[in-house]
C-alpha positions in Angstrom: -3.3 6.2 22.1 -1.7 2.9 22.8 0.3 0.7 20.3 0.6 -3.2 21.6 1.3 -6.2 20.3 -1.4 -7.8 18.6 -2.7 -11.1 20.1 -5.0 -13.8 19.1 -8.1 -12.0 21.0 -7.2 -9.0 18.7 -8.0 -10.6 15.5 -11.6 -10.1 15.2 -11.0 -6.4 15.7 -8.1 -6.9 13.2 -10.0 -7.9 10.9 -13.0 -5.4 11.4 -10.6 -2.6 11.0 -9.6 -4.2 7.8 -13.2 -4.6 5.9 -13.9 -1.4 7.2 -11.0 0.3 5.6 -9.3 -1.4 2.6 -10.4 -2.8 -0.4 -8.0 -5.3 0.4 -9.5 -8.0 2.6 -8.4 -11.4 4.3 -9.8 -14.4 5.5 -9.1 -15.3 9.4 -7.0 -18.2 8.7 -4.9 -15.5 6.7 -4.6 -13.2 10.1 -4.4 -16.6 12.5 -0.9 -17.4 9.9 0.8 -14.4 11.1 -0.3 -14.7 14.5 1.6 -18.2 14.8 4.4 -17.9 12.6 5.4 -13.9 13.0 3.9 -13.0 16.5 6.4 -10.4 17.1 5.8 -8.1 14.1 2.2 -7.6 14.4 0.5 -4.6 16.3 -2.5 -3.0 17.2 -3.3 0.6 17.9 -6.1 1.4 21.0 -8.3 4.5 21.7 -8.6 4.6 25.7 -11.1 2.4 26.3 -8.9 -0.4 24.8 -10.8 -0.6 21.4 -8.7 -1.2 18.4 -8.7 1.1 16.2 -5.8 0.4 14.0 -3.3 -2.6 13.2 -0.6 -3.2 10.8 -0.1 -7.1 9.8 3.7 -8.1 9.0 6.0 -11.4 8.1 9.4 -12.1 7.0 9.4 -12.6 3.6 10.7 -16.9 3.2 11.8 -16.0 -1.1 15.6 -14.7 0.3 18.8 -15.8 -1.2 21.9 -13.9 -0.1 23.6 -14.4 -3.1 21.0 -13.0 -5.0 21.0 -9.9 -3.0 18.0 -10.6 -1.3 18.5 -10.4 2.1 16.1 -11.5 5.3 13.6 -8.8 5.4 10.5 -7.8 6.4 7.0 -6.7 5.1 4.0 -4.9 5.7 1.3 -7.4 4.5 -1.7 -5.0 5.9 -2.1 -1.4 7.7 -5.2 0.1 8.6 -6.5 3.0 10.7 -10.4 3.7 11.3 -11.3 7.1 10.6 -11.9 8.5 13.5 -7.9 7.7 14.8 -6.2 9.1 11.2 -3.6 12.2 11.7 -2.6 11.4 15.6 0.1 9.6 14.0 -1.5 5.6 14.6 -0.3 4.7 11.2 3.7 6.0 11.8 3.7 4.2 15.2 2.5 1.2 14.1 5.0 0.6 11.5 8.1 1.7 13.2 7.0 -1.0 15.8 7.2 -3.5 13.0 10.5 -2.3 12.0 11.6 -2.4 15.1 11.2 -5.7 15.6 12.5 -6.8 11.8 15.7 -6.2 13.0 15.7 -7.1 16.4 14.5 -10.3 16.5 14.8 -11.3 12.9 18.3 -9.3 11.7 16.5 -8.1 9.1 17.7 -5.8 6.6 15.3 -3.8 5.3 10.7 -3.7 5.5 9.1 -3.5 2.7 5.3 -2.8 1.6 3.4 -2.5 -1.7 1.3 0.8 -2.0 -1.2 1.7 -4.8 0.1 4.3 -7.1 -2.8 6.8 -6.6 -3.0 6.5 -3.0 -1.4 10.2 -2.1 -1.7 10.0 1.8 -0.4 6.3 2.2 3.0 7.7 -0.3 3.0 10.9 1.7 3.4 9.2 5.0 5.8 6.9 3.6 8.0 9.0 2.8 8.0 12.2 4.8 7.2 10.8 8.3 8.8 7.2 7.7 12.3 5.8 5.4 10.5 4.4 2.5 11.7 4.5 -0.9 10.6 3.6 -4.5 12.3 0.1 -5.7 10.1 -1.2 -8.3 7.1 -0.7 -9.5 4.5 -4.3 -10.0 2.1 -3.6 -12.9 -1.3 -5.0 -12.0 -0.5 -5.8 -8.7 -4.2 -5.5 -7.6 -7.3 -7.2 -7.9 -8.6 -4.9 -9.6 -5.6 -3.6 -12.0 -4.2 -0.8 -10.0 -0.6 -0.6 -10.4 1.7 -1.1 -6.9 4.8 0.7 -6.2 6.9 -1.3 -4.3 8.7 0.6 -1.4 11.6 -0.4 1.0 12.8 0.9 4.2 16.7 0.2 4.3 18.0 0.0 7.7 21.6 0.3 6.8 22.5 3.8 7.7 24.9 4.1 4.7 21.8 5.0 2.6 19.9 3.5 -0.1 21.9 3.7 -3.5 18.5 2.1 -5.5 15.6 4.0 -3.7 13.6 6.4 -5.9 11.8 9.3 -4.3 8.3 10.0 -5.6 7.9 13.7 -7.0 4.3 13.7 -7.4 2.2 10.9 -7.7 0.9 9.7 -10.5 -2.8 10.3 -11.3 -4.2 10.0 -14.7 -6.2 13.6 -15.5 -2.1 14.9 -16.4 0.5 11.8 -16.9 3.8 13.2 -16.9 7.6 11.7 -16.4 9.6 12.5 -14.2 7.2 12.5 -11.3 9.8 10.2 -9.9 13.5 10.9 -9.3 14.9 7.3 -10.2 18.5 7.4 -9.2 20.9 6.1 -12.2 21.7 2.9 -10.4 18.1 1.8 -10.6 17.3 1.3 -14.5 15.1 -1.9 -14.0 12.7 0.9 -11.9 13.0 3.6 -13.9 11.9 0.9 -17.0 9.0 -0.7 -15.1 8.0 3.2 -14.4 7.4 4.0 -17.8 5.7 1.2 -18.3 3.2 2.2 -15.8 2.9 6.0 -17.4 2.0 4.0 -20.4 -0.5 1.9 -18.7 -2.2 5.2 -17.6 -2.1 6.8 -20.5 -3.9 4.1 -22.3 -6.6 4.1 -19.6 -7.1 7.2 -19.8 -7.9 7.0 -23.4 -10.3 4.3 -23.3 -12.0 6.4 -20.4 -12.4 9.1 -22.7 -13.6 7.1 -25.6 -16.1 5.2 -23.4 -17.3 9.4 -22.0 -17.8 10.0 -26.0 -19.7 7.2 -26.9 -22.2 7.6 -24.0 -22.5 11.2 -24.2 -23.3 10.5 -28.3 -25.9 7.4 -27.5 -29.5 8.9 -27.9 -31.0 9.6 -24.6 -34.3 7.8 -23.2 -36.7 9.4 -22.4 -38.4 8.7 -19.2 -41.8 11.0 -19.7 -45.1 8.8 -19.1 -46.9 7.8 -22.3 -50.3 9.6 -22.6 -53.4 7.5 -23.1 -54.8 6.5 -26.1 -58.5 7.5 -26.2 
């Protein structure tokens, strides 16, 4: 299936991909923004009757200062694949386009992307099929609490001296360290990571206390009420 660059007449589609997949969703002026500033890094994945079926959304982060080590980059803002087009490799394509073009046109140095912590298949492809790597993790990145890790794929071919590489991820039935190999370089990650264990943990327990105190509140019953004669 084709990948091409997204235009303004691919939007719409954009965008229904977008509600249709993520919980994660943008208004049109938010799509139209990328469109006119970052035409270049935005793409959109076709079946063959020229349907999108899948898109990722990208910028160059404007918060880089050299001297603070922050070089030009890029980032994913948005990547989404309907069902029916998931393991043909959409998703992979789509993102190395992006890269591609990071460094290209822009000299950037690295892509990076936010990822929820429990979502297994996003991590998995990531990782194993693209160059990301663990830098940071933001606590309460999403709307609705989720933890994000943060991930970054370094173009420099020396290697990444920061990058962590995630074990297993982190789910809340068993919380366990070490599900992420932090490299000694990295302590501000490896601190922000166990932070987030603790987050989970604590989640966890109110779960269970809230599954105690409904499974010990008297039941209703529902049985119709005879008559009185």
């Amino acid at each position: 299936m084709p990948v091409k660059r997204a235009k303004f007449s691919d939007l719409l589609d954009m965008q229904h991909c977008n509600l249709n997949c993520l919980p994660e969703n943008y208004g049109m002026k938010y799509y139209l923004y990328h469109a006119v500033c970052w035409r270049q890094l935005s793409y959109v994945n076709q079946d063959f009757n020229g349907k999108v079926n899948g898109y990722v959304l990208a910028k160059m982060e404007e918060d880089t200062n050299e001297e603070e080590g922050i070089p030009e980059h890029g980032h994913i803002t948005s990547l989404s694949v309907l069902r029916t087009a998931r393991q043909l490799g959409s998703a992979a394509r789509l993102v190395k386009c992006a890269r591609q073009k990071v460094e290209d046109v822009f000299d950037g140095k690295y892509l990076s992307l936010h990822v929820r912590c429990s979502n297994a298949a996003a991590i998995k492809l990531y990782q194993e099929k693209l160059e990301f790597k663990v830098h940071e993790i933001d606590l309460a990145y999403y709307g609705d609490g989720e933890d994000a890790f943060q991930m970054k794929w370094l173009f420099d071919k020396a290697g990444d001296p920061f990058g962590a590489t995630i074990v297993q991820v982190p789910t809340t039935p068993e919380i366990k360290t070490g599900k992420i190999e932090w490299p000694s370089t990295n302590v501000d990650g490896r601190i922000k990571y166990h932070e987030h264990l603790k987050r989970l943990a604590q989640q966890q327990r109110e779960a269970a206390a809230k599954k105690q105190q409904e499974d010990a509140a008297p039941k209703r019953s529902h049985g119709r009420r005879g008559r009185k004669s």
